[in-house]
C-alpha positions in Angstrom: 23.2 -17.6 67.9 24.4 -18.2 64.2 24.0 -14.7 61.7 22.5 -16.5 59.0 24.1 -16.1 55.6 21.2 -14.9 53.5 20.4 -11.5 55.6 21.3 -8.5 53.1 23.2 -6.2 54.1 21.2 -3.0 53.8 22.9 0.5 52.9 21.7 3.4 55.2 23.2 6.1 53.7 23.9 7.8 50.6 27.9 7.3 50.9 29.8 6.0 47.6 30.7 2.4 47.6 34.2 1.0 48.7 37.3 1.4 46.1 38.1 -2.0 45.8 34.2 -3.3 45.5 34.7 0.0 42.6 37.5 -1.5 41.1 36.1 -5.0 40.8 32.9 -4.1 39.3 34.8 -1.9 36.5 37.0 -5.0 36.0 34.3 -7.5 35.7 32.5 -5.3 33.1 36.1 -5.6 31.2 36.6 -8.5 31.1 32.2 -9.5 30.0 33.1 -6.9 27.1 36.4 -8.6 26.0 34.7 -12.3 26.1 32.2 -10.8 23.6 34.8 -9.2 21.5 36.4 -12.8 21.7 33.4 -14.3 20.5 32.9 -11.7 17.9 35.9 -12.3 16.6 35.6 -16.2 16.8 32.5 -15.8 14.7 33.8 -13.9 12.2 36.7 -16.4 11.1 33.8 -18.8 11.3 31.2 -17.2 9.4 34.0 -15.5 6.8 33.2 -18.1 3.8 29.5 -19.0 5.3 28.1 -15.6 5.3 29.8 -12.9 4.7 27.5 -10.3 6.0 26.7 -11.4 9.5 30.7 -11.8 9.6 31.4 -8.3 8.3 29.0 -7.3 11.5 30.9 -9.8 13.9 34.0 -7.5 12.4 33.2 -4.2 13.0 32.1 -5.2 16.6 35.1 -6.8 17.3 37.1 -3.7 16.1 35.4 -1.4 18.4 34.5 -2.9 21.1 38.0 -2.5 22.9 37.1 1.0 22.8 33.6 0.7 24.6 34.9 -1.6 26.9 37.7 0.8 28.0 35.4 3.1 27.9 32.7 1.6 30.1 35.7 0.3 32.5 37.0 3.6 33.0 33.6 4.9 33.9 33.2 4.8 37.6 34.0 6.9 40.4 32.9 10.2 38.6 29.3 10.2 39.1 28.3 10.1 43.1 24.9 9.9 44.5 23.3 12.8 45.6 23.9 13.3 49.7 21.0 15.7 51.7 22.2 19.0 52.0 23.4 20.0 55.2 23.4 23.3 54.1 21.0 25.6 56.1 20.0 28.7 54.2 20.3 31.8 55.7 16.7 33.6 56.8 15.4 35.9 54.3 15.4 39.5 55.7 13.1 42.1 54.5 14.7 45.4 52.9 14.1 48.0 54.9 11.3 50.7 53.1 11.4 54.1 51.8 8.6 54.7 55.0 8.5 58.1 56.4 12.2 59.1 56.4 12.9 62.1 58.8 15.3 64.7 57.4 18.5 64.8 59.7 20.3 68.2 61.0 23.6 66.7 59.0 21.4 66.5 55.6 20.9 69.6 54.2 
């Protein structure tokens, strides 16, 4: 029999995914944020004499998006899904009572 290539691949526990399927993610969010830096930017020489305003907008988000998109790159591997606990806690004992205590020959 042939696996047929449209099954999914379903994900049965809560493990983090692989680095490198990390690491391509982060760098294809880069690279989406720097194309629309490049078109910001594009727009702005375009728009300069045209209208001004929209191209002082197309500016500013060309200036700062490097930052976001380093930003949003570099965000990755820190945050992990939460795993069951295989911590079992400990029964709960009762504290032993004040009760009837007898007085001892040693306690005087």
């Amino acid at each position: 029999m042939r696996k047929r290539k449209d099954d999914g691949v379903f994900r049965i526990t809560g493990a983090r995914q692989g680095l490198a399927e990390d690491v391509r993610g982060r760098q294809r969010r880069y690279v989406i944020s720097m194309g629309i830096r490049t078109l910001s930017v594009i727009a702005t020489v375009v728009l300069w004499n045209v209208q001004r305003p929209i191209a002082v907008v197309t500016l500013i988000a060309g200036a700062l998006l490097p930052y976001v998109a380093v930003v949003i790159a570099n965000a990755g591997r820190e945050t992990t899904p939460s795993l069951p606990s295989n911590f079992i806690p400990a029964p709960v004992r009762p504290a032993l009572g004040t009760g009837n205590l007898n007085k001892s020959s040693d306690q005087s």
